[in-house]
RODO-2510 file (C-alpha; in nm, 4 decimals, decimal comma):
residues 240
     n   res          X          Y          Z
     1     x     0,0174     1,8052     3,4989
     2     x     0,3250     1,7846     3,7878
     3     x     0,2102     1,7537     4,1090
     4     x     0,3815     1,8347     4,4337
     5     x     0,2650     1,8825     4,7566
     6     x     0,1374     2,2339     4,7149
     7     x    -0,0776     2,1217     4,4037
     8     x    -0,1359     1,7634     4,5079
     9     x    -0,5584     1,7573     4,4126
    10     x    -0,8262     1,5678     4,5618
    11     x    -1,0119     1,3523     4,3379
    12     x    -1,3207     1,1206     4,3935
    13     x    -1,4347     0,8118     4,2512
    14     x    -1,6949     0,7984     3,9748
    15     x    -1,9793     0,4852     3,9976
    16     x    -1,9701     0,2421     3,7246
    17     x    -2,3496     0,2444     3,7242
    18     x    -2,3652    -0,0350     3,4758
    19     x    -2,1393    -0,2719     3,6804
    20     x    -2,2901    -0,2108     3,9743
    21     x    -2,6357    -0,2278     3,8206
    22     x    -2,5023    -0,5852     3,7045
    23     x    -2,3758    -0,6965     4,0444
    24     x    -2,6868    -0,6003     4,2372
    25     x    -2,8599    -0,8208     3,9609
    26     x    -2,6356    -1,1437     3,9776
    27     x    -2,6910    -1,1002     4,4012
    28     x    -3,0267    -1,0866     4,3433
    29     x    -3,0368    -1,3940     4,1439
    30     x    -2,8718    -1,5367     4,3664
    31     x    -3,0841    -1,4463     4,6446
    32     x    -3,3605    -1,5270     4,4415
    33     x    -3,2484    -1,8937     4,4136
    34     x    -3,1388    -1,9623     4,7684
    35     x    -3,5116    -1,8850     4,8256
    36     x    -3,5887    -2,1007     4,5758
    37     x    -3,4264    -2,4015     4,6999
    38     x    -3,5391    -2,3757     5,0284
    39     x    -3,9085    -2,3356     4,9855
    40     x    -3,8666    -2,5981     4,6219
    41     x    -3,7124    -2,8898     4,8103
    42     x    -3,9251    -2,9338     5,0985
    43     x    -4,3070    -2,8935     4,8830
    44     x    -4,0863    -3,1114     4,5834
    45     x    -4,0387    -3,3740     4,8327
    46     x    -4,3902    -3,3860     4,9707
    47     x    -4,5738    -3,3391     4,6215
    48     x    -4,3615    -3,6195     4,4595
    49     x    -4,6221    -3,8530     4,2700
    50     x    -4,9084    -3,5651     4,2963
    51     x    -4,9763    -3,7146     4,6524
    52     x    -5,1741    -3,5229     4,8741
    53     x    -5,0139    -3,3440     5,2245
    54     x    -5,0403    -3,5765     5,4584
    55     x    -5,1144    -3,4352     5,8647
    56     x    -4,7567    -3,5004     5,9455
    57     x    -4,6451    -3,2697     5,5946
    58     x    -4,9225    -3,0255     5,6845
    59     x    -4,7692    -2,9510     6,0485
    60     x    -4,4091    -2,9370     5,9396
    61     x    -4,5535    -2,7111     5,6677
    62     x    -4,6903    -2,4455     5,9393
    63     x    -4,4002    -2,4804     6,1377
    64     x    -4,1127    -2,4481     5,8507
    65     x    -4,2668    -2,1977     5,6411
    66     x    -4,2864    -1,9356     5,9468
    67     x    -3,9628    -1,9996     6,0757
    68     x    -3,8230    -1,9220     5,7402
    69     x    -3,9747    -1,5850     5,6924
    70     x    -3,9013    -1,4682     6,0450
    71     x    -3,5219    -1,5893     5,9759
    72     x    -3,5410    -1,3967     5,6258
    73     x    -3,6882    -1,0580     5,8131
    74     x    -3,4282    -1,0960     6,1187
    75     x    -3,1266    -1,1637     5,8438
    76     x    -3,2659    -0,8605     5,6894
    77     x    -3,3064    -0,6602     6,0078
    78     x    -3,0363    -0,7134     6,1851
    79     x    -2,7490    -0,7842     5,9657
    80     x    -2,8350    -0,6196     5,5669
    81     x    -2,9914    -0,2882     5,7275
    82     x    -2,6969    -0,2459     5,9721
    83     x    -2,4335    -0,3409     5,6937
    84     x    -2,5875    -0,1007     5,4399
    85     x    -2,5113     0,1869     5,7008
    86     x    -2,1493     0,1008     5,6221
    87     x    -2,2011     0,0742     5,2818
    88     x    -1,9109     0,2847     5,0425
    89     x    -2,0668     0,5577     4,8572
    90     x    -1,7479     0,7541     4,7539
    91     x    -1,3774     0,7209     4,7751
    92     x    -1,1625     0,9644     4,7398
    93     x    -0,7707     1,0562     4,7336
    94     x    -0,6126     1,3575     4,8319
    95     x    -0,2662     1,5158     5,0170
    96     x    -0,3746     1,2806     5,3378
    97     x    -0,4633     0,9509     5,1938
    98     x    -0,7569     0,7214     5,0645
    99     x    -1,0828     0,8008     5,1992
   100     x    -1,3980     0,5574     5,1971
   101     x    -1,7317     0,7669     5,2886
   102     x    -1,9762     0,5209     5,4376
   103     x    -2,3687     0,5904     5,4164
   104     x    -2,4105     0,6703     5,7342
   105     x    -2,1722     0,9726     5,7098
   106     x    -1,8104     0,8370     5,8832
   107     x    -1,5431     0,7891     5,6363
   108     x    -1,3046     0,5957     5,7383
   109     x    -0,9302     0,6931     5,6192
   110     x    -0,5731     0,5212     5,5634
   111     x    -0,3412     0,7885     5,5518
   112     x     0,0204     0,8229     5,4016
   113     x     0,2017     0,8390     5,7203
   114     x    -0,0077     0,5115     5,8747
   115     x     0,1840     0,3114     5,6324
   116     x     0,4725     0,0997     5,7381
   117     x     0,7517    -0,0525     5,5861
   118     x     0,6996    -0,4865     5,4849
   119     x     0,7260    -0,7282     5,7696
   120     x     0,7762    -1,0086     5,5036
   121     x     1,0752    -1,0978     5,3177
   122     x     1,0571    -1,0305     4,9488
   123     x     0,7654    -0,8449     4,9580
   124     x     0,7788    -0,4383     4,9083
   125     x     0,5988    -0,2338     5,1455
   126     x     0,3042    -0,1754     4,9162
   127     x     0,2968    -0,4472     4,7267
   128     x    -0,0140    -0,6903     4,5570
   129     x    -0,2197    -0,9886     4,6048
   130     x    -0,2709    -1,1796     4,2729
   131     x    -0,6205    -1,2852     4,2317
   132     x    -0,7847    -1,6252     4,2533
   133     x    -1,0655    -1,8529     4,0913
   134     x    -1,2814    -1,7017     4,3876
   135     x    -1,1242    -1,3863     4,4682
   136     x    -1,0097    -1,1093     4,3130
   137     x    -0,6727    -0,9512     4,3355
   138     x    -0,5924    -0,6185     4,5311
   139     x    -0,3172    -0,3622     4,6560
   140     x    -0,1420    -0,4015     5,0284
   141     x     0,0111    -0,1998     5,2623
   142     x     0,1621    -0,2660     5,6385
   143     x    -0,0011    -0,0813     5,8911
   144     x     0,0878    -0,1651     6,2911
   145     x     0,2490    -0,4643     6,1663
   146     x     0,0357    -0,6351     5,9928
   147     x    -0,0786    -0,6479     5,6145
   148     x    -0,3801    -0,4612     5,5509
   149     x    -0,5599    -0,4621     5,1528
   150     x    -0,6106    -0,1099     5,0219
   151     x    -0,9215    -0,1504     4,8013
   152     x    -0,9935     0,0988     4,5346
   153     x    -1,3541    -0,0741     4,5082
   154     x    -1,5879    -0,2744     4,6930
   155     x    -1,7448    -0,5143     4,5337
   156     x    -1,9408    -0,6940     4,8562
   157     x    -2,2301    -0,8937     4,8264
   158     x    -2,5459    -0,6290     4,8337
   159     x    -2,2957    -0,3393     4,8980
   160     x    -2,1233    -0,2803     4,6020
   161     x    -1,9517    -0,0147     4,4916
   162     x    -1,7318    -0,0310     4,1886
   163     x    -1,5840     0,3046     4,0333
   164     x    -1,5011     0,3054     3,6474
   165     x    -1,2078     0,5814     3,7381
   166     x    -1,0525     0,3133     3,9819
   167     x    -0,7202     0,2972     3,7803
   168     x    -0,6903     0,6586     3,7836
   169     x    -0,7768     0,6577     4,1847
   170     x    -0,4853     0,3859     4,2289
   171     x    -0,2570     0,6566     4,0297
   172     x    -0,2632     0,9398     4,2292
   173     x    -0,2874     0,7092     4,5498
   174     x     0,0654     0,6297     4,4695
   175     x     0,1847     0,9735     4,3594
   176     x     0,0418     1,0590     4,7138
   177     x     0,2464     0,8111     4,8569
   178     x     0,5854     0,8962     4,6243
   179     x     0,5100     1,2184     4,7894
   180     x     0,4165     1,2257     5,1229
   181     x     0,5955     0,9467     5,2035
   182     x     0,9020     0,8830     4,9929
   183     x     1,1041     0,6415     5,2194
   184     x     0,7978     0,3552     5,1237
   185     x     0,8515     0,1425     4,8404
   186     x     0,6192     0,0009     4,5450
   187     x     0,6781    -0,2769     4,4361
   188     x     0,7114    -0,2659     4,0206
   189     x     0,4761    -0,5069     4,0036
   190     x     0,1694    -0,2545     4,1286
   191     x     0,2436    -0,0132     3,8161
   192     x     0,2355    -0,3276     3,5689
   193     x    -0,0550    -0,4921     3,6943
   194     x    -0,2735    -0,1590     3,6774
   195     x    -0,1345    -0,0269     3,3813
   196     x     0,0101     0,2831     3,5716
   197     x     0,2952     0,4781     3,4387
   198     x     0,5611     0,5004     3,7183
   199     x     0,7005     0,8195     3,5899
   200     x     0,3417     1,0271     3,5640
   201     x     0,1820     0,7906     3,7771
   202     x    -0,1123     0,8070     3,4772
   203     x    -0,3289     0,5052     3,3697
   204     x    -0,2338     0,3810     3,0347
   205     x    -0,5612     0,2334     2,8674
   206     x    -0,4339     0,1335     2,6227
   207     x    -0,1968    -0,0616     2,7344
   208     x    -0,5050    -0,2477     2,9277
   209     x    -0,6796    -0,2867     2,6091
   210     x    -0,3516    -0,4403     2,4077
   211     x    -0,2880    -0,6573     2,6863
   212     x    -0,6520    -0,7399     2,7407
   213     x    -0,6446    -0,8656     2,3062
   214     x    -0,3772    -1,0598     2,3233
   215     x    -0,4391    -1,2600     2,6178
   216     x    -0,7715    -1,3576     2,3912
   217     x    -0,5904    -1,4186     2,1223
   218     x    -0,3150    -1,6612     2,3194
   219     x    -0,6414    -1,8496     2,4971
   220     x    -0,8074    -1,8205     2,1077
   221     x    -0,5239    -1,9775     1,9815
   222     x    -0,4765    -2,2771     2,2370
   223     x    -0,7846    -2,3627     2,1958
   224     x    -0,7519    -2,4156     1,8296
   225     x    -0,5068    -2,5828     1,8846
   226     x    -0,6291    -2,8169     2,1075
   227     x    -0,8899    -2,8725     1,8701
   228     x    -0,6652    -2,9198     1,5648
   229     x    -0,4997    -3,2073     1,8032
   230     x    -0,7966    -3,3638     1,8868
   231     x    -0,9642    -3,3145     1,5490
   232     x    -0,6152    -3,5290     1,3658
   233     x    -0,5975    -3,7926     1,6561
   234     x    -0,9357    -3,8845     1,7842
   235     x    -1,1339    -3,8353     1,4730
   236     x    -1,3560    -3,5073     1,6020
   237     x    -1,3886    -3,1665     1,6524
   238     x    -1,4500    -2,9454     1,9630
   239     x    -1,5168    -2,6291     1,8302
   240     x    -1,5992    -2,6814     1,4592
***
């Protein structure tokens, strides 16, 4: 369907369940084995041998061990509770901008109209960030000046949220802005990196999916190759 600005819809993000349900898992691992470490180094160190706890072990014991917990309970207190107020339970899109609906009830919105042209040279005025080993890629704007990410999921420690229509929310984020405010640009590089047609503004799966093979292939096939080379020079085999 063509939308203008008497049709533009609003439409809301759908949980990923499953990913999330994965993510909460991995963080608490994680969790799990920070504990781990800090109650399993301390009683590894003073059972080592099978030697009994000596007075000096059995006072740092009562003294550690409490200080822990309480630091545990006021982390949780005073930092997880108040974060989890915060926490993104919905984002939507509609004729005004992105909206992020916290848990405690604000929703905190970037509209159209707060976006700027780029400050930067070469970059477009929505434009994005290619991910990293330790951080994943996202979508910027300019907003009073300054770059600002424009997330389409939040995938925070403990507080994630993660849509599986988050292509289709980038979509008609930029048809709102193609809209509302023509005179911004987007950079090419935002349509190709989402899969998003520029014309319909419509996520192409599978164009994610073809792209998504082949880049297994090309790793599949350096790697037999590298094992070809190794296998003809040095006499063995990595992978067979």
């Amino acid at each position: 369907m063509i939308y203008n600005k008497e049709n533009f819809p609003r439409i809301s993000s759908q949980r990923n369940l499953t990913a999330t349900i994965l993510v909460y898992i991995m963080f608490g691992f994680l969790c799990m084995a920070m504990l781990a470490l800090f109650i399993g180094i301390p009683l590894s160190i003073q059972l080592e041998h099978n030697s009994h706890l000596s007075n000096g072990e059995m006072i740092f014991n009562l003294i550690y061990f409490p200080i822990l917990l309480w630091v545990i309970w006021a982390f949780y207190k005073n930092s997880y509770k108040r974060q989890k107020l915060k926490k993104i339970i919905l984002i939507s899109v509609d004729q005004f901008g992105i909206h992020y609906h916290q848990y405690d009830g604000i929703v905190q919105t970037l509209s159209y109209k707060q976006l700027e042209h780029s400050t930067e040279a070469y970059v477009s005025d929505i434009d994005r960030k290619i991910g990293t080993k330790y951080s994943p890629g996202y979508i910027f704007g300019f907003k009073d000046g300054k770059q600002i990410p424009i997330h389409f999921s939040k995938p925070d420690n403990g507080m994630t949220y993660i849509p599986k229509n988050k292509y289709d929310l980038i979509g008609h984020f930029l048809k709102g802005v193609t809209l509302f405010c023509p005179h911004i640009k987007i950079s090419p590089a935002v349509y190709a990196d989402y899969f998003i047609n520029p014309d319909t503004f419509e996520f192409n799966k599978k164009a994610q999916i073809i792209t998504y093979i082949l880049i297994f292939l090309g790793f599949l096939i350096i790697l037999i190759a590298v094992d070809l080379f190794t296998k003809y020079t040095k006499g063995f085999s990595i992978l067979f």
